[in-house]
DRENDO-1510 file (C-alpha; in Angstrom, 1 decimal, always signed):
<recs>
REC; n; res; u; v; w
REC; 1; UNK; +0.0; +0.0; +0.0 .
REC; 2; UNK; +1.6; +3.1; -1.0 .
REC; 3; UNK; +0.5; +6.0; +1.6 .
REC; 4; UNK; +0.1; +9.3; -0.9 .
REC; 5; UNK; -2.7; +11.9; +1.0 .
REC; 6; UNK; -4.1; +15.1; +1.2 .
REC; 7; UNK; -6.8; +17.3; +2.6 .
REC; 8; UNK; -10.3; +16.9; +1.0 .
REC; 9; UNK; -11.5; +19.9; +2.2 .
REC; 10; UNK; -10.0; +22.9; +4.3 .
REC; 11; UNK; -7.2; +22.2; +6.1 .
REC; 12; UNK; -5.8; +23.6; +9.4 .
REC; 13; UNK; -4.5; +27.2; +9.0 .
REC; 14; UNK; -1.3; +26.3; +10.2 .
REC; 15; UNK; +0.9; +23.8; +9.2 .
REC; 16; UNK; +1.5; +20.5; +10.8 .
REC; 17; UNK; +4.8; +21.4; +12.1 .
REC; 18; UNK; +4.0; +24.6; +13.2 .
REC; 19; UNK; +0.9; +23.2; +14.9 .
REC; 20; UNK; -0.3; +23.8; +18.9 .
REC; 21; UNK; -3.0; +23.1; +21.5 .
REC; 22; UNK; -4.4; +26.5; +20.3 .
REC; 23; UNK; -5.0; +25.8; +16.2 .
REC; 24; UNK; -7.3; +23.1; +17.4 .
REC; 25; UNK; -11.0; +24.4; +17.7 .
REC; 26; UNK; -13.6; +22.7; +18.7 .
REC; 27; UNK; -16.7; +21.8; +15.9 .
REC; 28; UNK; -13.9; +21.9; +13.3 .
REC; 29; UNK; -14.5; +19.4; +11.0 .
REC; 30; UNK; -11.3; +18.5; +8.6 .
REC; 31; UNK; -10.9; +15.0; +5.5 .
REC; 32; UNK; -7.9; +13.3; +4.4 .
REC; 33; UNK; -7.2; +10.1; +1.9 .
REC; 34; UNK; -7.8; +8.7; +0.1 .
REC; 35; UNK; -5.8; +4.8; +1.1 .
REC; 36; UNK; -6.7; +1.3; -0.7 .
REC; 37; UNK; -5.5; -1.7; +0.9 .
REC; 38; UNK; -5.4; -4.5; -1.6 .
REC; 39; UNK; -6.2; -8.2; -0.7 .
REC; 40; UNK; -2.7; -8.8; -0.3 .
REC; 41; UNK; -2.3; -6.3; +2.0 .
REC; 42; UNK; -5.3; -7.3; +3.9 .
REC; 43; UNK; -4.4; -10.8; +4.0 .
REC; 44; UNK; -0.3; -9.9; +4.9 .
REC; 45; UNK; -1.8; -7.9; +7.9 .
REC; 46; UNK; -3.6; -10.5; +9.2 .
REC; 47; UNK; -1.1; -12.9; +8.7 .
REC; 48; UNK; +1.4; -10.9; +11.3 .
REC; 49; UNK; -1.5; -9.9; +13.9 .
REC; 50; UNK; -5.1; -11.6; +13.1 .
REC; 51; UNK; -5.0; -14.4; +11.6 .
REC; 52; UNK; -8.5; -15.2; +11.7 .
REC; 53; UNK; -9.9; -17.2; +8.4 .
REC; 54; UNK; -11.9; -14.3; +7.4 .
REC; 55; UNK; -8.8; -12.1; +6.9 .
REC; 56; UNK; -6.1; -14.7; +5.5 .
REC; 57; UNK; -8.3; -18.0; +3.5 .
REC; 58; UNK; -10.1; -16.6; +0.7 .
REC; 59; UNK; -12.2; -20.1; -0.2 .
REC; 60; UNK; -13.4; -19.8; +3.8 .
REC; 61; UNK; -14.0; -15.9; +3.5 .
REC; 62; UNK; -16.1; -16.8; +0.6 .
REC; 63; UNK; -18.4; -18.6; +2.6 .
REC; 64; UNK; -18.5; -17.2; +5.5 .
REC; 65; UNK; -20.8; -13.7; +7.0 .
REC; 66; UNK; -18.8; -11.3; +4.9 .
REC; 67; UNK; -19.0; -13.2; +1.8 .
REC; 68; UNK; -15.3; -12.7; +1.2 .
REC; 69; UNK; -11.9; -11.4; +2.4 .
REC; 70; UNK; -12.0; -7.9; +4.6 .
REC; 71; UNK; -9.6; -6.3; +6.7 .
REC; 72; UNK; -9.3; -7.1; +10.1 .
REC; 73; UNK; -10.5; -4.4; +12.3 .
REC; 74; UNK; -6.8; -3.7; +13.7 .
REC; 75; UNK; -5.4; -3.5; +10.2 .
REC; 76; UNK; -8.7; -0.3; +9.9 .
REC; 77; UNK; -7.3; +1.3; +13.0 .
REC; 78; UNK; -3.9; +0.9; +11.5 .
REC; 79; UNK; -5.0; +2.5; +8.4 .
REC; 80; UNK; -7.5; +5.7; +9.9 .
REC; 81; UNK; -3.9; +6.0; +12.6 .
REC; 82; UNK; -1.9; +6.7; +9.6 .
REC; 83; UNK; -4.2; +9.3; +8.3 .
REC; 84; UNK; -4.4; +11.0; +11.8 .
REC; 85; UNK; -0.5; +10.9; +12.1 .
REC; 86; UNK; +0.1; +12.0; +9.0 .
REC; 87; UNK; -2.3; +15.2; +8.4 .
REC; 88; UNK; -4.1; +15.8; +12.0 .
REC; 89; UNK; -1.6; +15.2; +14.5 .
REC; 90; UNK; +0.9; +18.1; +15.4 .
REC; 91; UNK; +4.4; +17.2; +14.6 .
REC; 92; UNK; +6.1; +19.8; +17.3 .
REC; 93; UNK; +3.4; +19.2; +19.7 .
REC; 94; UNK; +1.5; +16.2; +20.5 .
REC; 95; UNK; +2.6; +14.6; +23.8 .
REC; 96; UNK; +0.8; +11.5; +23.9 .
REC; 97; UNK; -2.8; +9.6; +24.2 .
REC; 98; UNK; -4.4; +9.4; +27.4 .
REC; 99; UNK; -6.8; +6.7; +25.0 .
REC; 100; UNK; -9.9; +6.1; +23.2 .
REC; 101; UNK; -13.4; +6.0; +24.6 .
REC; 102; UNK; -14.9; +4.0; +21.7 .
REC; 103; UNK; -13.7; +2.1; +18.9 .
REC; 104; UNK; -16.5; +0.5; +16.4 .
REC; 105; UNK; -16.2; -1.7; +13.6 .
REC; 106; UNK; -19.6; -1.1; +12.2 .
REC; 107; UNK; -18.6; -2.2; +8.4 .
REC; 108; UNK; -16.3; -4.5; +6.8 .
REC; 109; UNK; -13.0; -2.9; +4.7 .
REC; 110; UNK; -12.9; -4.8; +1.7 .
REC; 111; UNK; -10.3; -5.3; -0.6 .
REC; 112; UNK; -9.6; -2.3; -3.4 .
REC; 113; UNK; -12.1; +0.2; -0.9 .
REC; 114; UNK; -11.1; +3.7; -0.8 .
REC; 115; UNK; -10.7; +5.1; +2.3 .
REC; 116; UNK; -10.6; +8.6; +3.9 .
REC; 117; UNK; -10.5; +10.5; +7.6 .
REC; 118; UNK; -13.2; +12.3; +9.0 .
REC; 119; UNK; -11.6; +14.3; +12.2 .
REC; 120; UNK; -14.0; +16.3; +14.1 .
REC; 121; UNK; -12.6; +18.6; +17.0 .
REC; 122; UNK; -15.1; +18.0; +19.8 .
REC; 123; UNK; -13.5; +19.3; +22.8 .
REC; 124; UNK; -10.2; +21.2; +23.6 .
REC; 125; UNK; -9.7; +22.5; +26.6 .
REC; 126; UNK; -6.6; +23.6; +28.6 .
REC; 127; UNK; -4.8; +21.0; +31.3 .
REC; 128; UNK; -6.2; +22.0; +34.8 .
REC; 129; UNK; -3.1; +20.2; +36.2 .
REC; 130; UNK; -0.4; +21.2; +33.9 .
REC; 131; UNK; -0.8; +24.3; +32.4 .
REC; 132; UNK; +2.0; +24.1; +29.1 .
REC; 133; UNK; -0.7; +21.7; +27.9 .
REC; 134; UNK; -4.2; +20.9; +26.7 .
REC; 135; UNK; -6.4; +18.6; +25.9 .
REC; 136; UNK; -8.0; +18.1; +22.6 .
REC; 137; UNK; -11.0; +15.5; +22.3 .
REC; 138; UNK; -11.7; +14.0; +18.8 .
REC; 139; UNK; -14.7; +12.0; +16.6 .
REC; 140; UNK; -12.4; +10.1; +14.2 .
REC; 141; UNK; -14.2; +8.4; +11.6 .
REC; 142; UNK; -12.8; +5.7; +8.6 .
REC; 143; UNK; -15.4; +6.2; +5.6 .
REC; 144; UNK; -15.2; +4.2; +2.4 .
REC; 145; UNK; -15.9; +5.0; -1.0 .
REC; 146; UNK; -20.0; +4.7; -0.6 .
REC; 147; UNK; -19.9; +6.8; +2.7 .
REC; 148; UNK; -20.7; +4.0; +5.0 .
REC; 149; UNK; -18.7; +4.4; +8.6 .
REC; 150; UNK; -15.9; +1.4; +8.5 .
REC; 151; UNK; -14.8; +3.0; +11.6 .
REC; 152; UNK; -15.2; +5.4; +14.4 .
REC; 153; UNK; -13.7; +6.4; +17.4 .
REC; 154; UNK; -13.6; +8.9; +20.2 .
REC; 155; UNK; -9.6; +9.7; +21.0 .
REC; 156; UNK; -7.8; +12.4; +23.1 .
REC; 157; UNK; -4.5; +13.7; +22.7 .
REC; 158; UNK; -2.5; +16.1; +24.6 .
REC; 159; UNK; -0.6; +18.7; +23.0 .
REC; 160; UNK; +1.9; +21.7; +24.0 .
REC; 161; UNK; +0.5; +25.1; +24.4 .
REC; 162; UNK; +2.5; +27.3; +22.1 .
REC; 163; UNK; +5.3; +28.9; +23.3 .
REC; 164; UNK; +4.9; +32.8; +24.4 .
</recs>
């Protein structure tokens, strides 16, 4: 899978590596992909880290609920955490994840789907206990090519104030 992205939409103001607690405002709404796994991929994925015979044998896959091969639901993660990194997440200032309060699977990622981000900034709020920081709550959604939800997910990250 080759990773080549962009915005679909507007994009933050400021660039990624120029990017602090304060360029994230809450209700913005920002899109990035489009990514394709291919059945290889899908299957080499599962392979290393699900090897469930819904992600790796075809002639099973065929005959099972999903009527074929689909990604496994770590391999989606993988793929919508790529995105984030890549367009969403601040380079000079993200600290870490304190975690996720969701994660939903509620369609399959086929082989050859097309995949793209939906970030929505739900919540960001300065640290009460540490006050070079802040905390930035996000919707995260993986949609394929049809617009069905393949993913969603509520994270939080915490990111450096900019300096004065």
């Amino acid at each position: 899978m080759t990773i080549s992205t962009r915005a679909l939409g507007a994009d933050f103001p400021t660039p990624i590596d120029d990017r602090y607690f304060e360029d994230y405002k809450e209700g913005s709404v920002y899109e990035y992909g489009h990514v394709a796994p291919d059945e290889a991929e899908i299957i080499e994925f599962a392979r290393r880290f699900d090897p469930q015979p819904i992600h790796i044998d075809r002639e099973f896959a065929e005959t099972g609920p999903f009527a074929g091969i689909i990604a496994s639901g770590w391999h989606t993660g993988s793929i919508m955490m790529r995105l984030f990194a890549d367009h969403f997440l601040s380079r000079v200032a993200s600290l870490a994840s304190p975690g996720v309060d969701e994660l939903r699977w509620p369609a399959p990622v086929r082989p050859g789907d097309s995949l793209r981000l939906r970030v929505a900034v739900l919540e960001a709020r300065p640290s009460r206990s540490k006050p070079d920081r802040g905390i930035v709550r996000t919707r995260a959604e993986l949609l394929n090519q049809d617009d069905q939800t393949v993913l969603h997910t509520l994270p939080m990250n915490l990111l450096r104030r900019r300096p004065a």
